[in-house]
N, C-alpha and C positions, 0 to 999 in steps of 0.2 A: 261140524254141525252148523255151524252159526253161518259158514261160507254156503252152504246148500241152503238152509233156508233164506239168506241172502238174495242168493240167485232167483230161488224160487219167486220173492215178493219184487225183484226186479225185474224177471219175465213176465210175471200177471202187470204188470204197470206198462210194459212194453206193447202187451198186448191190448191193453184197452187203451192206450194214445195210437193204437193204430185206426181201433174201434173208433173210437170219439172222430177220430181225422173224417174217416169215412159218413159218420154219419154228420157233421158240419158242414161236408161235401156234398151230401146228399141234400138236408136242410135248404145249402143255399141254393142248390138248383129248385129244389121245388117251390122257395119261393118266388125267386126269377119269375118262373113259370107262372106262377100263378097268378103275378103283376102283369104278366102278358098275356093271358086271361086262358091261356092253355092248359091251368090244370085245377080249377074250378072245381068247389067240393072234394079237394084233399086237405082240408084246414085240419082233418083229426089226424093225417100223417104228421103235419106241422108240429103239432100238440106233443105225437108222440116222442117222432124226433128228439125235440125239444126235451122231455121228460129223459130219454134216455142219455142225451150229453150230458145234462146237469149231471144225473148219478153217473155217469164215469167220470166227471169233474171230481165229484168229492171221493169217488173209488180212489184214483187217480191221487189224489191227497196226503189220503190215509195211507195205501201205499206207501209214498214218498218218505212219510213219517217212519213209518215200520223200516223203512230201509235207513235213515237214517240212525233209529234208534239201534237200530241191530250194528251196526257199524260203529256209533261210539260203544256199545257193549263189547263188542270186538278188543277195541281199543285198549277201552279199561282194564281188560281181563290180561291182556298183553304188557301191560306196563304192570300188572300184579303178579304174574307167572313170568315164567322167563321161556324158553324154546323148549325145552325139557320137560313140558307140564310141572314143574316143583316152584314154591315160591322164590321171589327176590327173597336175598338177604337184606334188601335197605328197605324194605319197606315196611314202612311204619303205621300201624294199625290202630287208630285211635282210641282209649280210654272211654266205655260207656261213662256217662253222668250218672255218678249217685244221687239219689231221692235224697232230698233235705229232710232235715227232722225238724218238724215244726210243735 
């Protein structure tokens, strides 16, 4: 499970740095352009552009986190169970903190 949702949040990441490429691509040509006076009165493309890299920047982020996170969850869960689904025998489970009495 952890492998499929893995994949999953590293295919949406793949697929929006292809997004973001393309539309940085885009961006910089139409401003080119429009320093060369060719494409005059698209400043709300610019605008938008612009709006839309930003949110696949912080998509893109978040993403990364979620993958990361998923991957030490991975981790952890593997150095807890052993290949078998059943637990280690060495591992040691720490003692809750008793409430003091005051």
């Amino acid at each position: 499970m952890f492998d499929q949702i893995s994949a999953e949040v590293e295919a949406e990441k793949n697929g929006l740095e292809n997004r973001y490429r393309t539309k940085a691509t885009n961006a910089a040509f139409l401003v080119e352009a429009m320093e060369n006076g060719s494409a005059s009165g698209r400043a709300s493309e610019i605008g938008e552009l612009t709006k839309s890299i930003l949110n696949c920047e912080r998509r893109i982020a978040v993403l990364s986190q979620q993958h990361l996170r998923m991957k030490e969850l991975r981790h952890s869960l593997d150095a807890i169970f052993d290949g078998k689904g059943s637990l280690e025998a060495d591992v040691k489970f720490p003692r809750p903190a008793r409430a003091g009495r005051g």
